[in-house]
C-alpha positions in Angstrom: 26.1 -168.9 92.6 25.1 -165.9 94.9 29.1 -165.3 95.3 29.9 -165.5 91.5 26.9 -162.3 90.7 28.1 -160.3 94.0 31.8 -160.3 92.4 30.6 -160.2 88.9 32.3 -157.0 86.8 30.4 -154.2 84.6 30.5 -156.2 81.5 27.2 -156.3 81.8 26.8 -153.3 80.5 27.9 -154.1 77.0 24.3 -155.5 76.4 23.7 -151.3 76.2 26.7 -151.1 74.0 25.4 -153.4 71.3 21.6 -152.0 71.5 22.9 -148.4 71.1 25.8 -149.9 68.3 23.0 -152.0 66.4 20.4 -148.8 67.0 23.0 -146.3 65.1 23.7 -148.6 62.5 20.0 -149.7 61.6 19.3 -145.5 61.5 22.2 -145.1 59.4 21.3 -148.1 57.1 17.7 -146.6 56.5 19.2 -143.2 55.6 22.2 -144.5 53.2 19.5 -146.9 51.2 16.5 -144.2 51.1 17.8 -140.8 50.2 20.8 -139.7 47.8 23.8 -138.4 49.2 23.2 -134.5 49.9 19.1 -134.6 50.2 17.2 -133.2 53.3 13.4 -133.3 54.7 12.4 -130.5 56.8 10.4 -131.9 59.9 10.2 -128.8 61.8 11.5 -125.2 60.9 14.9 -126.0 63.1 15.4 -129.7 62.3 16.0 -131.8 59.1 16.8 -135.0 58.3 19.7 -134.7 55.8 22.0 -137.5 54.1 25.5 -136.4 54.8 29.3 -137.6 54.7 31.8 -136.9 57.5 35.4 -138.1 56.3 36.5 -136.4 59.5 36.0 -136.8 63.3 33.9 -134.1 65.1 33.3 -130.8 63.2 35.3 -132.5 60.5 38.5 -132.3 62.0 41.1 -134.9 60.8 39.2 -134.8 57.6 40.6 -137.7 55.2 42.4 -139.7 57.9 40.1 -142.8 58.4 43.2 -145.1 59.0 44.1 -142.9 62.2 40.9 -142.4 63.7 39.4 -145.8 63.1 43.2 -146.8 64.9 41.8 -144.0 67.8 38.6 -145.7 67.9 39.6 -149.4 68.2 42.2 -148.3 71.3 39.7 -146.2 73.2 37.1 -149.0 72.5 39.5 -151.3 74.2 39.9 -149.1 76.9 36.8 -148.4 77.5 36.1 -152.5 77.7 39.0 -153.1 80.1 37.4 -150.2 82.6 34.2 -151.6 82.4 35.8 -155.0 83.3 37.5 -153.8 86.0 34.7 -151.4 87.1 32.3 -153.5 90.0 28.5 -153.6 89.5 28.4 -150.6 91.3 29.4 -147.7 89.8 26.5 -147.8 87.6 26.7 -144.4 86.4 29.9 -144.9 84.9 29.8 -148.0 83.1 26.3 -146.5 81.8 28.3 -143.8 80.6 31.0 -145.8 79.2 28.6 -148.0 77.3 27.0 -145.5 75.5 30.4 -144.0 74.3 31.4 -147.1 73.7 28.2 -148.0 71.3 28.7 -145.1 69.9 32.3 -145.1 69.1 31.7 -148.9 67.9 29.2 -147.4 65.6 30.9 -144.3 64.0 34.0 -146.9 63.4 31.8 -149.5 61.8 31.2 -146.6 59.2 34.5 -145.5 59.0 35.9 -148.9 58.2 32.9 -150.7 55.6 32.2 -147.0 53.9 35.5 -145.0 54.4 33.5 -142.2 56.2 30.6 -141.8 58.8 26.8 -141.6 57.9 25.4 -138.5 59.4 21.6 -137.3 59.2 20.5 -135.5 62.3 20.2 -131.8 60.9 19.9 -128.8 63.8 19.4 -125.1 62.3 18.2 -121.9 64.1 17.6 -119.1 61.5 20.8 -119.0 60.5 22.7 -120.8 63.0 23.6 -124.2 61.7 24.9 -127.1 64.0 27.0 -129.5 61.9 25.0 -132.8 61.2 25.5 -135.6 63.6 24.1 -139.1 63.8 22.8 -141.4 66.9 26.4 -142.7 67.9 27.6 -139.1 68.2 24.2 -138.5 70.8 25.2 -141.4 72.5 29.1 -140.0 72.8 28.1 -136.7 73.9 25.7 -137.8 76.2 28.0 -141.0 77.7 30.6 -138.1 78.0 28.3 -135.7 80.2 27.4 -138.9 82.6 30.8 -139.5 82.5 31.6 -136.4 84.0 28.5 -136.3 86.4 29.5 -139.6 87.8 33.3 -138.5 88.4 31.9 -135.7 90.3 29.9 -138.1 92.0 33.0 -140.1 93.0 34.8 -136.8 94.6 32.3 -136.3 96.8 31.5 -140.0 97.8 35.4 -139.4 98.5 35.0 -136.6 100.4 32.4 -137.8 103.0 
């Protein structure tokens, strides 16, 4: 038994996968069934929350091609589940990062594919300097991304030394 955990692989980590996945979907699920497409509530003077439609990836780009990025999606999300298999129980910081891009990407293709676009709600404005809306999948890809990073240069310099 003590054998099987010490060579057990980073799958583990896909029990953050599905809490961040089921998180983002729940949020986006209270926002498509309680406001109309297009309405906002000011919280604060430089956030909102704001029912919007992205047809596109980030920033809108690829606008109108679902098929292709929900194709992206599924092959990085495979990727992503293969390095986390091969990835040992230690490099925590990198299979934490690559489960939250990977709840996050789960989630933003779950939209894509049962609504044909992606829910988006989180509103950022700064006089006026607006941030394009973005949901809790898209926090959880951005901030995957910049562990990512942090744990690769990590990695150098355990390589290094």
């Amino acid at each position: 038994m003590k054998q099987s955990f010490q060579k057990a692989n980073g799958l583990i980590w896909l029990v953050l996968t599905v809490i961040v996945f089921i998180t983002d979907i729940m949020s986006k699920f209270i926002i498509h069934h309680t406001f109309y497409f297009g309405e906002s509530i000011r919280l604060f003077n430089f956030f909102s929350i704001s029912y919007a439609r992205n047809t596109g990836a980030a920033f809108s780009i690829l606008e109108g091609q679902r098929w292709l990025l929900a194709v992206v999606a599924v092959v990085i999300s495979l990727f992503i589940i293969y390095m986390l298999y091969k990835n040992g129980r230690n490099k925590k910081l990198e299979n934490f990062s690559l489960a939250l891009i990977l709840g996050g990407a789960l989630g933003n293709l779950f939209d894509r594919i049962y609504h044909g676009f992606v829910i988006d709600f989180l509103d950022v404005n700064f006089g006026t300097w607006h941030y394009p809306t973005f949901n809790l999948a898209d926090c959880a890809i951005c901030v995957g991304i910049a562990f990512f990073i942090l744990s690769s240069f990590r990695t150098q310099k355990e390589k290094k030394s």
